[in-house]
C-alpha positions as CSV (number, residue, x, y, z in Angstrom):
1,X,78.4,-142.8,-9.5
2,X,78.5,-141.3,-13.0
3,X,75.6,-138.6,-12.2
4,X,78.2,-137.8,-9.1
5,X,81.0,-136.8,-11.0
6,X,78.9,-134.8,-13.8
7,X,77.6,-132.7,-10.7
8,X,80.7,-132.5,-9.1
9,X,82.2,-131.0,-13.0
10,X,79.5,-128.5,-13.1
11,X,80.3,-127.3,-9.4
12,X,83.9,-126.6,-10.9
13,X,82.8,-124.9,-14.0
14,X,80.8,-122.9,-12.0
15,X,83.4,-122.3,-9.3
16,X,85.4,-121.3,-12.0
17,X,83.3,-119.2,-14.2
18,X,82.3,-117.2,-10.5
19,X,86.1,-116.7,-10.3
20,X,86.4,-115.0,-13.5
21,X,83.7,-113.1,-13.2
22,X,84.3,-111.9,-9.0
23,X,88.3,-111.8,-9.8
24,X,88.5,-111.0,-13.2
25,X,85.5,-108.0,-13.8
26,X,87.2,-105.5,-11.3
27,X,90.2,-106.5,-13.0
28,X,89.7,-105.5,-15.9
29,X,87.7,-102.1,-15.1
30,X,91.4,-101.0,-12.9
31,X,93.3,-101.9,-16.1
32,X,91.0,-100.4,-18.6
33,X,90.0,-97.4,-16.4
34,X,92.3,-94.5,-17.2
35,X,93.9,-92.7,-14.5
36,X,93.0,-89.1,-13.8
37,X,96.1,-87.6,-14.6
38,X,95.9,-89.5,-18.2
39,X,92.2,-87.6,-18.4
40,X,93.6,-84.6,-17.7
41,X,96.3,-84.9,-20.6
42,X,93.9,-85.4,-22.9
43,X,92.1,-82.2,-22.1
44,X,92.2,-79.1,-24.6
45,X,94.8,-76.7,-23.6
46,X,92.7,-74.1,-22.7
47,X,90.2,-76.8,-20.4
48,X,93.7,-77.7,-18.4
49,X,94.7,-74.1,-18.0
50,X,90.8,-73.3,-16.9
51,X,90.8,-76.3,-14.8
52,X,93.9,-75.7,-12.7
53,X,92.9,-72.1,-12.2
54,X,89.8,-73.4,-10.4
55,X,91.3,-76.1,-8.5
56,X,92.6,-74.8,-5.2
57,X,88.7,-72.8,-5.2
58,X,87.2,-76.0,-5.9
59,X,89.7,-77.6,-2.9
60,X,89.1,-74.8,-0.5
61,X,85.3,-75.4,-1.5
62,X,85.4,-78.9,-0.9
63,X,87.4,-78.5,2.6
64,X,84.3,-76.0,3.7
65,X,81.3,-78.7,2.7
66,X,83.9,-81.4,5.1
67,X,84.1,-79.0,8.0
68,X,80.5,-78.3,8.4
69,X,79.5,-81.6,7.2
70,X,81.9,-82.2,10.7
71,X,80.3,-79.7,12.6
72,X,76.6,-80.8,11.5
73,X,77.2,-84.6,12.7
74,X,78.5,-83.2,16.2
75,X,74.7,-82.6,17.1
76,X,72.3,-85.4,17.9
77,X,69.9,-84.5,15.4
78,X,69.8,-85.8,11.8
79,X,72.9,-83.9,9.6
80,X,70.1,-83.2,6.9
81,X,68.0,-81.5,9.6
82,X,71.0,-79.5,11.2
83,X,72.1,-78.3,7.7
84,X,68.5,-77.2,6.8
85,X,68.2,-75.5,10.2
86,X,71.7,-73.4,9.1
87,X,71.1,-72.6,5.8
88,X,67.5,-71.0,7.0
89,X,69.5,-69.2,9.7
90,X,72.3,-68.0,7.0
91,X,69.3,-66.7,4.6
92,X,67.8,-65.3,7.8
93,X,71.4,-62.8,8.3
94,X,71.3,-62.7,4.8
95,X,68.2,-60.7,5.2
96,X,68.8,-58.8,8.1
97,X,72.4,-57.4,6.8
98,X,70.7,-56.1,3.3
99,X,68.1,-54.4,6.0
100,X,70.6,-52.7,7.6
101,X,72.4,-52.0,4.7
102,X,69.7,-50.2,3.2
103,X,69.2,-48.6,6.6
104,X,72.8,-47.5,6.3
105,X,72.3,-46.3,2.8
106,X,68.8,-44.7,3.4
107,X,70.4,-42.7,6.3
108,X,73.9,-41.4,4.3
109,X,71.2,-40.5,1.7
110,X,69.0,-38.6,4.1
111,X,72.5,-37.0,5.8
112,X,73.8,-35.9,2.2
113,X,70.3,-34.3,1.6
114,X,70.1,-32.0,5.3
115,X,74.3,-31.3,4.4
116,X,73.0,-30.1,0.5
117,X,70.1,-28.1,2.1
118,X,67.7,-30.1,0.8
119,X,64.4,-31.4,3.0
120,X,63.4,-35.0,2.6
121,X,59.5,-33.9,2.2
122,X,61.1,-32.5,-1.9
123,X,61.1,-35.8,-3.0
């Protein structure tokens, strides 16, 4: 009967001990972990002033990545593909709008040159 008990003391201890540790751990990280406000205090005056500049940008930012993050997972392919796909097309009107922009620019150029008198073969 003696061995009994000794078990049954180290099944408390241990109980125990797992309580502290499951219970008391996260405790202790909320209590010692300061608050973002108190981080912000303790920021250089110029950091807080730079910082709240670039918050509602780094909101709106934020809101953006949310709303096609929503859009992406509306398809029935993988988000990472969808976004991949997007971003290629995005480069790919990238592309064409600095085409026709220098299109545009090439033809103003050309129309400045035949309103000056100039031909285009003086280059």
């Amino acid at each position: 009967m003696a061995a009994r008990s000794g078990s049954l003391g180290t099944w408390l201890k241990m109980l125990a001990a797992g309580g502290v540790m499951c219970i008391g751990g996260p405790a202790l990280i909320w209590w010692v972990q300061p608050t973002d406000e108190e981080l912000f205090k303790k920021y250089n005056p110029e950091l807080q002033k730079k910082s709240l500049e670039r918050r509602y940008e780094k909101q709106k930012d934020f809101d953006d990545f949310v709303t096609q993050l929503k859009q992406y997972s509306k398809s029935d392919k993988p988000i990472w593909v969808v976004q991949e796909e997007a971003s290629r097309k995005r480069k790919e009107d990238m592309l064409r709008q600095d085409f026709l922009n220098a299109e545009e620019a090439k033809a103003r150029k050309e129309a400045l040159r035949k309103e000056s008198g100039l031909s285009s073969s003086d280059s």
